[in-house]
C-alpha positions in Angstrom: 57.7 77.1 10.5 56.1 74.5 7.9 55.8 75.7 4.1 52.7 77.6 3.5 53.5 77.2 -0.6 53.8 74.7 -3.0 56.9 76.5 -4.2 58.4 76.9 -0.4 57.7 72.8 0.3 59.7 72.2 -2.9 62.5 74.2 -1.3 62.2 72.0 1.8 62.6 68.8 -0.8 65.8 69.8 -2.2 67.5 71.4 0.9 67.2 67.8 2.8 70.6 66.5 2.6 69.5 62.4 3.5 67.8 60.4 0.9 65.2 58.5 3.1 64.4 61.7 4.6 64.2 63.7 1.3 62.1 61.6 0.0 60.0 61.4 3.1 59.6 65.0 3.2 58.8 64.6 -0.7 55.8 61.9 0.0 54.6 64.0 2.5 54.3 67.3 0.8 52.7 65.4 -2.0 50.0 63.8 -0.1 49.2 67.2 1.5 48.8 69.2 -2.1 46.7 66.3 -3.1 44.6 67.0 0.1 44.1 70.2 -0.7 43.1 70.0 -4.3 40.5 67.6 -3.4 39.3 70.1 -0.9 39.9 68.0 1.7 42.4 70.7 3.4 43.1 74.9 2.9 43.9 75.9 -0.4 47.6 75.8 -0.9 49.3 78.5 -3.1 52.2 78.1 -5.7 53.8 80.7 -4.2 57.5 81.6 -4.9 60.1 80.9 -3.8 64.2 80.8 -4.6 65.4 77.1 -4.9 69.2 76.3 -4.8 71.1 75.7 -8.1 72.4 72.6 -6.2 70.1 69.9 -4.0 71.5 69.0 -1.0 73.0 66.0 -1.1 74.6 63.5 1.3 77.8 62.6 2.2 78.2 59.5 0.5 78.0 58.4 -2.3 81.3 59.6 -3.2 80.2 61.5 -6.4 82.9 60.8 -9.6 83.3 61.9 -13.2 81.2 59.6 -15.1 84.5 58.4 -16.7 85.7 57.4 -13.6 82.8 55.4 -12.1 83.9 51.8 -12.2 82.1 49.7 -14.9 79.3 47.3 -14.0 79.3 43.5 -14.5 75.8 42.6 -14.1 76.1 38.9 -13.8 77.8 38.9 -10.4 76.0 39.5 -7.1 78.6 42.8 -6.8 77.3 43.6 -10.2 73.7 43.6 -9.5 74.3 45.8 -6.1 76.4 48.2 -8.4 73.5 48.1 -10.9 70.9 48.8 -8.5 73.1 51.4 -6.8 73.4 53.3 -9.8 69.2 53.0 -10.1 68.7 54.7 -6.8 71.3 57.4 -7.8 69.2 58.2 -10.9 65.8 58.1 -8.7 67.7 60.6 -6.0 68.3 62.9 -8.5 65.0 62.8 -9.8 63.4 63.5 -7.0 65.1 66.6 -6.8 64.6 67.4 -10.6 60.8 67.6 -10.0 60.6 69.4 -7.0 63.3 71.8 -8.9 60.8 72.3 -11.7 58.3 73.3 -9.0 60.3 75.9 -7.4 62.3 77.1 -10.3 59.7 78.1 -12.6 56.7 79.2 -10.4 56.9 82.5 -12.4 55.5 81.1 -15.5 51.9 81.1 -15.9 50.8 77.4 -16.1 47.4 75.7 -15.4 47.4 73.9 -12.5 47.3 70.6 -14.0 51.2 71.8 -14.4 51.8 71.0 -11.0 49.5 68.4 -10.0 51.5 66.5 -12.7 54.8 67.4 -11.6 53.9 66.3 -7.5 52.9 63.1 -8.4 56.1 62.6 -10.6 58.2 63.6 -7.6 56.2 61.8 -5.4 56.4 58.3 -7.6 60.0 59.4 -7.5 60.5 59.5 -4.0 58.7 55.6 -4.1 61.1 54.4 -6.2 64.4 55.5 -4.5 62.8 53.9 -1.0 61.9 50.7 -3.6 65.5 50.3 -5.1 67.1 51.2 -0.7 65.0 48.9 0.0 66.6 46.3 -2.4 70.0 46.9 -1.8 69.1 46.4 2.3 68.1 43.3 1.4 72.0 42.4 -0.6 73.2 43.7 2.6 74.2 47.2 0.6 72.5 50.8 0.9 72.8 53.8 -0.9 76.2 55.2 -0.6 78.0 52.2 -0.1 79.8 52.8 -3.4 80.6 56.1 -5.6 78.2 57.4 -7.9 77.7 59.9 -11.2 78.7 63.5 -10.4 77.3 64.6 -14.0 73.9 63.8 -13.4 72.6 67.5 -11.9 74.3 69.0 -15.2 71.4 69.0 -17.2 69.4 71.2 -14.7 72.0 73.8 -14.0 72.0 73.9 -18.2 68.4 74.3 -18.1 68.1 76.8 -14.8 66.6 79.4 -17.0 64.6 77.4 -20.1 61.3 75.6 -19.1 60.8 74.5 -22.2 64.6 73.3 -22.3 64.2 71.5 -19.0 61.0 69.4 -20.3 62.8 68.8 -23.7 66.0 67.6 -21.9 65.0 65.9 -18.6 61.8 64.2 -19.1 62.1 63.8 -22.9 65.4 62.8 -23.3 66.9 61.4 -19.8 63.8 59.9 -18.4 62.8 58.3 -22.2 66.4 56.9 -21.9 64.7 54.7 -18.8 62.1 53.7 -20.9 64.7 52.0 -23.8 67.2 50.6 -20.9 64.9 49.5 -17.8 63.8 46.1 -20.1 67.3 45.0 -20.2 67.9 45.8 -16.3 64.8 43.2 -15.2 66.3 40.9 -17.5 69.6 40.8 -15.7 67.3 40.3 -12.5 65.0 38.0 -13.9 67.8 35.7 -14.7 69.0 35.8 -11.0 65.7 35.0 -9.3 65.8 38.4 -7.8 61.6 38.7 -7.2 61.8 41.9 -4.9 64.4 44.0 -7.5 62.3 42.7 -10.6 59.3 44.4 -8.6 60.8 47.5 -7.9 61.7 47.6 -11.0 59.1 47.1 -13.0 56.6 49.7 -10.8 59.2 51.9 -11.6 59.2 50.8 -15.6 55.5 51.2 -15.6 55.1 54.5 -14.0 58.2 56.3 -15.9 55.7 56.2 -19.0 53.6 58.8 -17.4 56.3 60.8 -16.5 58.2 61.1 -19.7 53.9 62.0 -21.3 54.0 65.0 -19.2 57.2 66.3 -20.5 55.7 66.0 -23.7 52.2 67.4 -22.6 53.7 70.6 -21.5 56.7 70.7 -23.8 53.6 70.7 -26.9 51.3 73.3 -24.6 53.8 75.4 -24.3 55.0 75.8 -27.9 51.7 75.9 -28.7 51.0 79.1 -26.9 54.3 80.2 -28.2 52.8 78.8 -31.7 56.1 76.8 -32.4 56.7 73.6 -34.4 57.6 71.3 -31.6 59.5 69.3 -33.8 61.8 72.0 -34.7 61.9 73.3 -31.1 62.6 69.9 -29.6 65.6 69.4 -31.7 67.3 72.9 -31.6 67.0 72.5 -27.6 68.5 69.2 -27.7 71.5 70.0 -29.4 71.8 73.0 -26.8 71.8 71.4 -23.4 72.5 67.8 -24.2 75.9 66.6 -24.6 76.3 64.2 -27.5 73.6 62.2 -29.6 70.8 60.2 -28.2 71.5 56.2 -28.2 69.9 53.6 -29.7 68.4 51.1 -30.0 65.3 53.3 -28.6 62.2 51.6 -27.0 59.4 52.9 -29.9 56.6 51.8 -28.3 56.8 53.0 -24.9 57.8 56.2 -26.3 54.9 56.5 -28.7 52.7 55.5 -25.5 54.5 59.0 -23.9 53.8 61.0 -27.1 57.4 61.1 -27.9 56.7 59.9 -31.8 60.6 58.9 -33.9 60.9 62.0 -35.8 61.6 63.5 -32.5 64.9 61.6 -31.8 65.8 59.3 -34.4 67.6 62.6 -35.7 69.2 63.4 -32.9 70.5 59.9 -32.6 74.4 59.5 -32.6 75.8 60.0 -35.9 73.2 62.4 -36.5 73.4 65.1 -34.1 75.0 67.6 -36.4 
């Protein structure tokens, strides 16, 4: 039986175990909510529904303590694969952290724009994990070839109850993190000759922007109804769910173009973050 809700397809997203065909699942979900807000199919619902506090996941990549992940050289062919490895890990998982958004807090009363937003983010997602497989088939690699970041669902099991702490932690503070280190990553490509990587790359560069603005969107609405400084709120949540100070050097302008402005984490940068 196919999901009749927004809420149940999001359930469907993160109970797929593969990634090709979570994210196919993902991309198809997507295109039919899209279909229906343009009145092109039946209304769908939001619906509810219970997601899992874990996605399903497959059985490799061997997941690690982040302390235990071997380090990355990025000049050697090995070190590009490991580097673009780690890049589809972090897309993976992102997938999954906007579907979750979906499904977990259907029971807050948001406009729908709420959800157009958040499909399209997990949809762009889902393009961006086939883009980076899609690289490492090409180095004659794939996704799960070598071990991987077990931390990286922490910050939405911290967050399984806080809206507001799930837009100021994933999107404002993990996803703006993409923003300050993606640069340096095309550079290490760039300096290979690696045309299709610096591609993927750069589409997914170019479309993070967005994502990280709707964070901030709905992290302002929502304080706004609750007639909070944002400011104030953004930092106290911060120093709740995220584990240590935010690192520089931070990418200012691509954060500004998000809506993120500096006196939201130059405070909370390390050595601050008292």
């Amino acid at each position: 039986m196919s999901a009749a809700t927004l809420a149940e397809m999001a359930v469907e997203v993160l109970t797929t175990a593969d990634g090709r065909e979570k994210t196919a699942l993902a991309r198809r979900h997507a295109a039919a909510w899209f279909a229906a807000r343009r009145g092109e199919t039946a209304e769908i619902p939001v619906g509810q529904a219970a997601p899992p506090l874990r996605p399903s996941r497959p059985a490799r990549p061997e997941l690690l303590d982040p302390r235990d992940v071997p380090k990355r050289k990025p000049g050697s062919p090995q070190g590009r694969i490991a580097l673009l490895h780690a890049v589809a890990h972090i897309e993976l998982n992102a997938v999954d952290l906007h579907w979750d958004i979906l499904a977990r807090f259907c029971h807050v009363p948001m406009p729908m724009g709420f959800y157009d937003d958040w499909v399209k983010c997990g949809d762009e997602e889902a393009k961006h994990f086939n883009l980076v497989c899609d690289c490492l088939e090409s180095m004659d690699s794939f996704y799960g070839a070598l071990p991987a970041h077990a931390g990286m669902w922490r910050a939405a099991e911290d967050t399984a109850d806080d809206l507001l702490g799930r837009l100021a932690v994933v999107p404002m503070v993990l996803e703006a993190r993409g923003l300050d280190v993606t640069p340096g990553m095309i550079e290490v490509f760039r300096k290979a000759g690696a045309e299709q990587a610096i591609a993927a790359l750069e589409t997914i560069y170019s479309e993070e922007v967005a994502h990280v603005a709707y964070g901030s969107k709905w992290f302002h609405f929502l304080c706004g109804r609750d007639n909070s400084d944002p400011k104030d709120v953004f930092h106290t949540l911060v120093r709740k769910y995220f584990h240590g100070g935010l690192k520089p050097p931070f990418n200012e302008e691509k954060r500004a173009e998000a809506g993120i402005p500096p006196d939201f984490y130059w405070p909370l940068a390390d050595g601050k973050n008292v």
